[in-house]
C-alpha positions in Angstrom: -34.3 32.8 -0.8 -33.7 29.9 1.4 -33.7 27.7 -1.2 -31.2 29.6 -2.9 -28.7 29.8 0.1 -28.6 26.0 0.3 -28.1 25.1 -3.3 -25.2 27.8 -3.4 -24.0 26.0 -0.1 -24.1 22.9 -2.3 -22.5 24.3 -4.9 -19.9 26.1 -2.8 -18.9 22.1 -1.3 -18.7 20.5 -4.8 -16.7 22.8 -6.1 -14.4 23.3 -3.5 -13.9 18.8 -3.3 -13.5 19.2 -7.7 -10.2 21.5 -6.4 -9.4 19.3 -4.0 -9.5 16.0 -6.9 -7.5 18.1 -9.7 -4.1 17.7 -8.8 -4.6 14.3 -7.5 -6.1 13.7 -11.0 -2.9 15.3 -12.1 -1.1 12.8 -10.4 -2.8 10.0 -11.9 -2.0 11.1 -15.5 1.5 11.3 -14.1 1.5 7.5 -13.8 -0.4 6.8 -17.5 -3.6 6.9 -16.5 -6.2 8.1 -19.2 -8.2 10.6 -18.0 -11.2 10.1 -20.7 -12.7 7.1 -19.8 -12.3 8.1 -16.1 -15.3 10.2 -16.8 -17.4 7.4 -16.8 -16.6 6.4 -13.7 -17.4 9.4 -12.1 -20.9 9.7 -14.5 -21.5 6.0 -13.1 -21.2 6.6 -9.4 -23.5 10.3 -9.5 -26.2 8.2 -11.1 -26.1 5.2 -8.6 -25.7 8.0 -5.5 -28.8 10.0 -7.2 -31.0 7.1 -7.0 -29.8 5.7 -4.1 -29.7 8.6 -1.9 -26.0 7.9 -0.9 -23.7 10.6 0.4 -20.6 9.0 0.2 -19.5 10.3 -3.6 -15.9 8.5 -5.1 -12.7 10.9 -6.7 -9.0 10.3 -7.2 -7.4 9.4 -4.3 -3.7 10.0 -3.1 -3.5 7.0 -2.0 -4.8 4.0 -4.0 -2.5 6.5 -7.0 0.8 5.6 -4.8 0.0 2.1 -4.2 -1.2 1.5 -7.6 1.8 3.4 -9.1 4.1 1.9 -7.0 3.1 -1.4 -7.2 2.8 -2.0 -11.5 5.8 -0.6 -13.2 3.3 0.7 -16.3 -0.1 1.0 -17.7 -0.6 -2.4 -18.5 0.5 -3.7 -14.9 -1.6 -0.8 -13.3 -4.4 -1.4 -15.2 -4.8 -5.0 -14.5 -4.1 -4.4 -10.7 -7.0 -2.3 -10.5 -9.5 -4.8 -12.4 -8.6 -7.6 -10.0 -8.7 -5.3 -7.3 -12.1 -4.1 -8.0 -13.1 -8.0 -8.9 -12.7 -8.5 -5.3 -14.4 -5.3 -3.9 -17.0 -6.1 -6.2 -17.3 -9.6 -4.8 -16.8 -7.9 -1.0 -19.7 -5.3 -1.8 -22.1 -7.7 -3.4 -21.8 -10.3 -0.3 -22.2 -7.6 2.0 -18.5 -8.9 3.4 -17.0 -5.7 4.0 -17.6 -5.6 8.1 -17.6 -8.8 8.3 -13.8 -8.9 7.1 -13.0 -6.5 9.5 -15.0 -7.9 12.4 -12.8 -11.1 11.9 -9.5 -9.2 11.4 -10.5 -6.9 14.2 -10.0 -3.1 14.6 -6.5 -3.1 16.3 -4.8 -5.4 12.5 -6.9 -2.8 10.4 -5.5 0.1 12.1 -2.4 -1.5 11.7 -2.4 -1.9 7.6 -3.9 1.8 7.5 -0.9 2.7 9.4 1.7 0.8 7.5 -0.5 2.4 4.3 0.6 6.0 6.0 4.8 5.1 5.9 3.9 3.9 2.3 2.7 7.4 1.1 5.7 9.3 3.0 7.9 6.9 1.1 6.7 7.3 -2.1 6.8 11.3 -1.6 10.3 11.0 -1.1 11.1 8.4 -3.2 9.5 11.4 -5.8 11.7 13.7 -4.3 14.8 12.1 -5.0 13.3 12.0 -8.7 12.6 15.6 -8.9 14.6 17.2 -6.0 13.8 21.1 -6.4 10.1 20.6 -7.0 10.0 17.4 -4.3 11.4 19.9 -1.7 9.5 22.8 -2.4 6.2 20.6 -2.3 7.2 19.7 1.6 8.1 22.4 2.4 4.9 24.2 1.5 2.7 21.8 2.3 3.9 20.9 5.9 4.0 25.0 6.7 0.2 25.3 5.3 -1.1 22.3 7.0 0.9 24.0 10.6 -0.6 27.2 10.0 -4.4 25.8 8.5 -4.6 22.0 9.7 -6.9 21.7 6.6 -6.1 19.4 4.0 -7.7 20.9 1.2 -5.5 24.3 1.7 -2.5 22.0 2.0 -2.7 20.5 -1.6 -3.7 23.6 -3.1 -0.9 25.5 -1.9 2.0 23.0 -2.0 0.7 22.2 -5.9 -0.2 25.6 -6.7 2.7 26.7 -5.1 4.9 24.2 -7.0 4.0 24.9 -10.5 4.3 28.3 -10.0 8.0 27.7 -9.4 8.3 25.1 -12.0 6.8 27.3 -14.8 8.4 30.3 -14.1 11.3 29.5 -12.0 12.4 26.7 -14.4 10.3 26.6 -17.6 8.8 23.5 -16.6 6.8 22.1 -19.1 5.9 18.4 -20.2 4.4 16.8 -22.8 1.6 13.9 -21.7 1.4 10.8 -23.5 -0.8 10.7 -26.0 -3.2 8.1 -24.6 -3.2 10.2 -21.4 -4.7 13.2 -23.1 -6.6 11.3 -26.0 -10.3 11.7 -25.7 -11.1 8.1 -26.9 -11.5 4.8 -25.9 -8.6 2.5 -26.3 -9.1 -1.3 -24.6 -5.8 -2.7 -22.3 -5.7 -6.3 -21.8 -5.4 -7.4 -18.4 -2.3 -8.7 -17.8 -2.3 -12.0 -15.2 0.4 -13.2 -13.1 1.4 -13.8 -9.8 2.9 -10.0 -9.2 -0.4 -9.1 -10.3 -3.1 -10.6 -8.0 -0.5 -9.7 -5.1 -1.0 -6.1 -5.8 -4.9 -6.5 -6.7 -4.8 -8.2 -3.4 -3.1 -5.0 -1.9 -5.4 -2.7 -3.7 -8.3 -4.1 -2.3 -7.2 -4.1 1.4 -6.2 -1.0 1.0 -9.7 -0.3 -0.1 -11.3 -2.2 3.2 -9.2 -0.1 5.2 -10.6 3.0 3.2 -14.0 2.3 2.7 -15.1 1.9 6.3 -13.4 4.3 7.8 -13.2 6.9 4.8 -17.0 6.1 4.3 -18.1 6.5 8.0 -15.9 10.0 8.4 -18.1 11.0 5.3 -21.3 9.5 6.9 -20.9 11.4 10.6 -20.0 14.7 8.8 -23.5 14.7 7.6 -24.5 14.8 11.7 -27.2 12.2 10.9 -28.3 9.4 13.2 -27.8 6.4 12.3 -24.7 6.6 10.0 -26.5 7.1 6.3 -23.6 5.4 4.4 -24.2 2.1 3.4 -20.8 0.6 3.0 -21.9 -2.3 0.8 -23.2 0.0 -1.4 -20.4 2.4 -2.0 -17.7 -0.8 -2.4 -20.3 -2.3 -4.7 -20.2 1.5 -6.6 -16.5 1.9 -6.5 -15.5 -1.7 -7.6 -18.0 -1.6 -11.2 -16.4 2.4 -11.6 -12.8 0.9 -11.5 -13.7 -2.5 -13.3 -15.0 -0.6 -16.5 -11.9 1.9 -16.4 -9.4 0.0 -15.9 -10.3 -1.9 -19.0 -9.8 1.4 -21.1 -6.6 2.5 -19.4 -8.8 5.2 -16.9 -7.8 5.5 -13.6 -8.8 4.3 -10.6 -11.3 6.4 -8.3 -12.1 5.4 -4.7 -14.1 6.4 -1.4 -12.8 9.8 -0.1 -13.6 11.9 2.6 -15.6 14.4 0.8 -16.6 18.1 2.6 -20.2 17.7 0.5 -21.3 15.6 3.4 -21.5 18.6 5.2 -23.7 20.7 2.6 -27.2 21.3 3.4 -28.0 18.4 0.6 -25.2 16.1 0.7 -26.7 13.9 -1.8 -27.1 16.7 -4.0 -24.0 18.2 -3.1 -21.4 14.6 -3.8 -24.0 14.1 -7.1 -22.7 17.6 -8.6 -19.7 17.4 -7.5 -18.8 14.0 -9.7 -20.9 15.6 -12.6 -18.2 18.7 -12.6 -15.2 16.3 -12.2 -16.5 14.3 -15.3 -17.5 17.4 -17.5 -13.9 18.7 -16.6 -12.5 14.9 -17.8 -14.6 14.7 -20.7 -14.4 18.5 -22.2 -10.2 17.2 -21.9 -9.2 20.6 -19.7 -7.4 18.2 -16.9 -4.3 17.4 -19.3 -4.0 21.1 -20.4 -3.4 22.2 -16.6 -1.3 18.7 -16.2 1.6 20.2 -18.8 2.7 22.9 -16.0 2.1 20.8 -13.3 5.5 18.1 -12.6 4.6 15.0 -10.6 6.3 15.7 -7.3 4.3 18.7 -7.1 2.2 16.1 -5.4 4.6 14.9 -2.5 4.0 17.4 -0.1 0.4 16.3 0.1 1.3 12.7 0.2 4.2 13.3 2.6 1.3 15.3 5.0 -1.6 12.7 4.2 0.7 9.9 5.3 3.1 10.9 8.6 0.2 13.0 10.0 -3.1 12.3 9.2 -3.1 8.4 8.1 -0.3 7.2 10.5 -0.4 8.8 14.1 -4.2 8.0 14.6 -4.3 4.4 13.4 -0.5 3.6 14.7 -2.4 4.5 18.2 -5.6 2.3 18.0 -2.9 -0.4 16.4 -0.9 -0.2 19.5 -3.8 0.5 22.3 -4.7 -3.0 23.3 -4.2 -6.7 23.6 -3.4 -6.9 19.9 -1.2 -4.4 19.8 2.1 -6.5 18.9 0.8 -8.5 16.2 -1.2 -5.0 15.2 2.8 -3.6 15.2 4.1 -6.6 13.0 1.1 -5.7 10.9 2.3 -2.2 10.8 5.7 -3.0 9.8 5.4 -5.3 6.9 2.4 -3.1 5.5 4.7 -0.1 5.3 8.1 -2.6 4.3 5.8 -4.6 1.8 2.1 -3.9 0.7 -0.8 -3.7 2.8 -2.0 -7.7 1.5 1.2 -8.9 2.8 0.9 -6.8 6.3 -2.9 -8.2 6.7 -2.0 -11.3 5.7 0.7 -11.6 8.7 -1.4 -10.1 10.8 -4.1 -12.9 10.4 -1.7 -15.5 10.6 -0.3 -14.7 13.6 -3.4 -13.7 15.3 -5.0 -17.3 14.6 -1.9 -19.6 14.0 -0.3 -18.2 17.4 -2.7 -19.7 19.1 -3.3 -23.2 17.9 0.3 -23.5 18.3 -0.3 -23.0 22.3 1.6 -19.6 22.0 1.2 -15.5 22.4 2.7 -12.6 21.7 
């Protein structure tokens, strides 16, 4: 009976981190991405966790979609920003670089980016806003009322989404018609695309991905209450890199670490394996794009509006600023949020080690 408590627990936490992927899957078919060969990348990262014994499972995320989206202006420009980004996670996770990067940055310039990363997503909700006003609106509004009343993340995508294309559907006969390599369930290769606009935003995407991986990663790792951390960073950057590198080369989208609630089921190996077997049945059996039709892109902003002003930014803007790097953390901040998050770090380093072999400070 035991037995069957736990694996329902399991269950129960997979299930309920699926919900919490759709509409950010939803999103990524918004910007092009196919959701086919995304399967893979999900099938790849269950088998690697499985035999590894890693907790620390991969899913859409909100916010590698915005940068990504905002940063190529189509598929082909997205597409080749995520395989040079993942060419350099791969390369970070294979070298076992990952801390080391940060232990040379330091805490107070990585808080900063991750900050910076937060004003990015409440600009790019509104910036979908403008696009879509009623459904922008709605999507705020809901979701910064649920998150008030709940402070739970999960409830506030579900409702400001749900919520959303309700409205749209009924309230305005929303309904949209995907491109056809969005919904196709078949492989079709993109060429990466090189230039220097290109490697800029690869070079975004993976410090966005730094940022996300250690402190995403170790969230996921204390939720399982075991001693020491059981997430091995190198590990999960080396697993997320080879999941977008394949994708990306078939027009899938990108997946990244998360901060999944199956770290806290009584198997949380088990729990993040079935989880990403789910999300790539419901990819491969082609159900996503058939909810996607009723469901209008700035459905998503009231999640990304939440994810960024109060969750992302107030935390990290305050280890940014608590300190003896807190001004060059601030520029950091600024440019990150003004910019993209490799132009932010890349200020941030420069000042923190060209400052002072000028003889100066801030």
């Amino acid at each position: 009976m035991e037995l069957i408590v736990h694996w329902l627990a399991d269950l129960l936490a997979a299930v309920g981190v699926v919900l919490n992927g759709i509409p950010q899957g939803i999103m990524a078919m918004t910007l092009g991405f196919a959701v086919f060969p995304t399967a893979f990348s999900f099938g790849l990262a269950a088998l690697v966790n499985g035999v590894a014994g890693s907790v620390a499972p991969i899913s859409f995320q909100a916010e590698s979609l915005a940068l990504t989206g905002h940063l190529g202006k189509d598929l082909r420009e997205r597409t080749s920003i995520i395989f040079f980004g993942a060419a350099i996670m791969l390369a970070i996770g294979l070298t076992g670089s990952l801390t080391r990067i940060v232990d040379i940055l330091g805490n107070q310039i990585m808080a900063g980016m991750m900050a910076g990363v937060g004003l990015m997503l409440a600009k790019i909700a509104l910036q979908m806003t403008k696009e879509q006003r009623n459904f922008g609106w709605l999507s705020i509004a809901l979701a910064t009322v649920t998150y008030i009343l709940s402070k739970d993340l999960v409830w506030t995508i579900a409702i400001s989404v749900i919520g959303t294309s309700l409205y749209a559907v009924f309230g305005e006969k929303y309904h949209a018609t995907l491109p056809e390599h969005v919904t196709a369930r078949k492989f079709q290769f993109v060429k990466p695309l090189v230039n220097v606009k290109i490697l800029r935003g690869a070079l975004s995407l993976a410090c966005l991905n730094i940022g996300a991986n250690i402190s995403y990663g170790l969230i996921t790792g204390q939720m399982t209450g075991q001693k020491p951390n059981p997430v091995n960073l190198n590990l999960l950057t080396s697993t997320q890199a080879l999941a977008d590198f394949g994708t990306s080369l078939l027009g899938g989208a990108p997946v990244e670490t998360i901060i999944s609630a199956t770290a806290s089921a009584p198997e949380p190996v088990i729990a993040g394996v079935l989880m990403m077997v789910i999300m790539a049945i419901i990819l491969l059996m082609g159900w996503l794009p058939k909810v996607g039709q009723y469901v209008p892109s700035a459905s998503i902003a009231g999640f990304l509006f939440i994810l960024g002003t109060v969750v992302i930014f107030p935390e990290n803007a305050a280890t940014a600023m608590h300190g003896s790097m807190g001004t060059i953390a601030g520029i950091t901040l600024v440019i990150t949020a003004l910019v993209d998050p490799f132009t932010g770090l890349l200020s941030g380093a420069i000042l923190k080690f060209g400052l002072p072999l000028l003889g100066l400070g801030i």
